[in-house]
N, C-alpha and C positions, 0 to 999 in steps of 0.2 A: 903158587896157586895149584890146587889136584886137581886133576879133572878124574871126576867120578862117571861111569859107563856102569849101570846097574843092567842086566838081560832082563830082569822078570818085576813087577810089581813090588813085590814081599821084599827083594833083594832093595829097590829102591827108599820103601819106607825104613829098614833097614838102617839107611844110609843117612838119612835125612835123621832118624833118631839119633844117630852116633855122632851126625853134624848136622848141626840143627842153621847153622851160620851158613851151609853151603845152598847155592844160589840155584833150583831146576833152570834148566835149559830144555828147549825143542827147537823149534824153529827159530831163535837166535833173534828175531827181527827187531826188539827192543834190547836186550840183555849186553847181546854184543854192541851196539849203538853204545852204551856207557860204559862196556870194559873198552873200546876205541877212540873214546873220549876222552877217558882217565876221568870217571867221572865213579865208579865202581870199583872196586876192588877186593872181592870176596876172598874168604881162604878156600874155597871150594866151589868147582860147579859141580852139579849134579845132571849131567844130561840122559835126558827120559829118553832119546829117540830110538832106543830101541826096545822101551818098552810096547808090544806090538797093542794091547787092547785100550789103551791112550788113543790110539787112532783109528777109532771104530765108535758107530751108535747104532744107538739101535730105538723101536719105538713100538708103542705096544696099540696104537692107533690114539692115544689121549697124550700120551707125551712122550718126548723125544728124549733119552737120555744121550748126550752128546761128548763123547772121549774128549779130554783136556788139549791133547794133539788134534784133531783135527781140522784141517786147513780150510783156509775162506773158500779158497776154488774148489773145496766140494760140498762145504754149504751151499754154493750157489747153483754147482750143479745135482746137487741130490736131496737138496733138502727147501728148494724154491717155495715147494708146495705147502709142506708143514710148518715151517718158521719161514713166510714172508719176509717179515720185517729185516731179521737176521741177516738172511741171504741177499735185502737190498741192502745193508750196512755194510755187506762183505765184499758190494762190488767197488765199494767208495774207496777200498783199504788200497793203498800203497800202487806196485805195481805188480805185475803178474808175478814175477818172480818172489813180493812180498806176500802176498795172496796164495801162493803156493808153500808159505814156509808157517805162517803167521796163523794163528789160533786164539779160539776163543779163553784156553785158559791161560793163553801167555797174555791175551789183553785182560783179564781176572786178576791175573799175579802179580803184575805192573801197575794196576790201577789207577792208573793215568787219568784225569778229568776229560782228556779230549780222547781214550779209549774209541774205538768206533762200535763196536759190540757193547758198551754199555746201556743207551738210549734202547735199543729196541726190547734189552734181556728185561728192562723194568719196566717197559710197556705191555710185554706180553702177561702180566701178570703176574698176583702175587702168591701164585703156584710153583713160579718160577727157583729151582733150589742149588746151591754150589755143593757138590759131592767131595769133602774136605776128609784125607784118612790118613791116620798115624799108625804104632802099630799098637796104639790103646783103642785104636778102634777106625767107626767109621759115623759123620755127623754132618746134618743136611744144615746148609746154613739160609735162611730165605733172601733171596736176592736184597732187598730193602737196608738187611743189616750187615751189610757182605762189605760195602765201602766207609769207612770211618776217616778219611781225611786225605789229603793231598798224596797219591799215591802208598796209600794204608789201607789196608784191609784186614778183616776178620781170623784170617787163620792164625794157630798157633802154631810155634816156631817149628814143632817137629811135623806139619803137616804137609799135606800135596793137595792138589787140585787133580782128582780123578775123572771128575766128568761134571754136567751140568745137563740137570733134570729142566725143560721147559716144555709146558704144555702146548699143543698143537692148537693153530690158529680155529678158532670161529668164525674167524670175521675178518673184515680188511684188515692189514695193517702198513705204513708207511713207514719211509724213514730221508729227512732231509739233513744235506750237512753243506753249510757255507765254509771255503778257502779262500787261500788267496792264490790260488791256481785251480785247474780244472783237475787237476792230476796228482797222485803223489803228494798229499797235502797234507798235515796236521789243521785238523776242523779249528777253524774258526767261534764257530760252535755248533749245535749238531738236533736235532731233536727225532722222535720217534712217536708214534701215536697206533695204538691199537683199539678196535672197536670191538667187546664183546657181547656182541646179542644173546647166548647162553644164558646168562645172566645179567646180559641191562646196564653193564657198569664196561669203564672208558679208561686206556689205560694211557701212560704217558711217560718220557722219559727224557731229560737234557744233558745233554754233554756240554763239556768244555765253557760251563756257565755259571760253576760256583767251584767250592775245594772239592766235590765228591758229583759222583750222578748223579741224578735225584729226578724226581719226580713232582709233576707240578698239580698238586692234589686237589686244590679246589679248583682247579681247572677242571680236572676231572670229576667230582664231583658235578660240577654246573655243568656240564654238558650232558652229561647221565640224565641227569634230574628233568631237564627241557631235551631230553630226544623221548623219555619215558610220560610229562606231562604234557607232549603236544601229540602224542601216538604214534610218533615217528618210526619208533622201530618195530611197529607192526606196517604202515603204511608206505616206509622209506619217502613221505615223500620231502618236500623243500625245506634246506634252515634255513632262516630268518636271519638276513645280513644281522642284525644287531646280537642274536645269537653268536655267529661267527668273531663278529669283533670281538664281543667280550671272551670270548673262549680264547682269543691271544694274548689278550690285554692279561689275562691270569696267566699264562704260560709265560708271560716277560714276568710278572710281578715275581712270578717261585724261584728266579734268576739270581745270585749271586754273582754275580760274573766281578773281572777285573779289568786292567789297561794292561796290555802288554804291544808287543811288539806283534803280534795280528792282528791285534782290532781292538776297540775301544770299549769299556762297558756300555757306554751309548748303544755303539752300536749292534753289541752282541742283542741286550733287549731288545733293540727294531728288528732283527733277524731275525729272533725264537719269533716273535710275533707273527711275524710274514709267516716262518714254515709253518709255525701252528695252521694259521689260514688255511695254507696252501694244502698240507696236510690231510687236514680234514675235509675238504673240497674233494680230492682226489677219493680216501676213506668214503666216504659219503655216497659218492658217484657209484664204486664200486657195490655199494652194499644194495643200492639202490638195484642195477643190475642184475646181481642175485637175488633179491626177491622177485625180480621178471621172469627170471627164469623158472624160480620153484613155480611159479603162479602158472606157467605153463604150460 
């Protein structure tokens, strides 16, 4: 096996052009798990870590463009404010030491169903874009068409994960994940919920509950529709338990889940439900609160 060490960007795509089979690496926190396993065996890895602008973002006040390196622990401490959701998905991740290695485009390039950065990146909307670059060029993929099956995804073979464009919050956003520990877990399953008042529309996102992330759409749509035909997002004020229900009861319906050795499809449905709830309760409160505030 080579281990490939590129310094600069251009040297990297480079690399990946010339070996298209070989495997990027950064923070290791999935990659090495299967070449330790014997579970992988590439003729190449390709390690980005010392490409420096990988681990860098930057943001222009509307959205955040976020280097493919960069670790949970500084989304949580630099980026709390602008991507919510995110930075609560990132405190869920592993342990400190994985949090400190681990990134959002290693959980991209892996694309794993129980991924923990997937839930909130298709909740916060469908602004949200993957920064995909060969050396034929450079092409924004939209979050939604990014995942195509059980650890699959969208890029072509000679490409990289350069960054990830996501627009800055509006409005709440959550992010729940059931394990089978408090700690160090692989989700059970996972959900994410964003509320944007900008424009009126509700965003949503499940892990570890069909082959791909996905998003639970008429869910979103029916909560949209009865926050906007009861005045709610001008008034903030009460949903209407039967509101609530039903907005779970769709977030379990958009569920593929399976049986495995975490939990059962039963009972992943009765979990996305509950978070949904819970979710949006939390969501809700908060919004409620900022319109007290403007009003002040």
């Amino acid at each position: 096996m080579e281990f490939l060490r590129p310094a600069t960007w251009d040297e990297a795509l480079a690399l990946k052009a010339e070996l298209p089979l070989a495997v990027p690496i950064a923070g290791g926190t999935d990659v090495m798990v299967e070449l330790n396993f014997d579970r992988r065996r590439p003729p190449a890895l390709l390690d980005l870590g010392g490409v420096a602008e990988l681990g860098r973002w930057e943001s222009d006040g509307a959205v955040v463009r976020l280097g493919a390196s960069v670790p949970y622990a500084r989304i949580i401490e630099e980026l709390s404010a602008p991507l919510p959701g995110l930075a609560l998905a990132a405190r869920t991740v592993g342990s400190p030491q994985i949090r400190n290695r681990g990134s959002v485009g290693g959980n991209l390039g892996a694309a794993s169903p129980a991924g923990d950065s997937h839930p909130p990146l298709l909740a916060a909307g469908r602004g949200v874009q993957v920064e995909a670059a060969s050396v034929r060029g450079t092409r924004l993929i939209p979050i939604d068409a990014f995942y195509l099956g059980v650890k699959r995804h969208a890029l072509e073979p000679d490409e990289l994960i350069r960054a990830v464009r996501i627009p800055v919050a509006d409005g709440p956003q959550q992010f729940s994940k059931i394990g089978t520990r408090n700690a160090m877990v692989i989700a059970v399953c996972a959900f994410a919920l964003a509320l944007h008042p900008d424009d009126r529309t509700v965003g949503t996102g499940l892990g570890s509950a069909a082959p791909t992330p996905r998003r639970a759409v008429a869910a979103e749509e029916f909560l949209a529709a009865a926050l906007s035909e009861g005045g709610l997002w001008e008034s903030g004020g009460a949903l209407d338990d039967a509101v609530v229900r039903r907005f779970g009861e769709l977030v379990a319906a958009a569920a593929s889940p399976i049986d495995d050795v975490r939990g059962s499809a039963q009972y992943r449905r009765h979990a996305l439900a509950v978070m949904a709830r819970r979710t949006l309760a939390w969501c809700w409160a908060e919004y409620g609160e900022r319109l007290e505030r403007s009003a002040a």
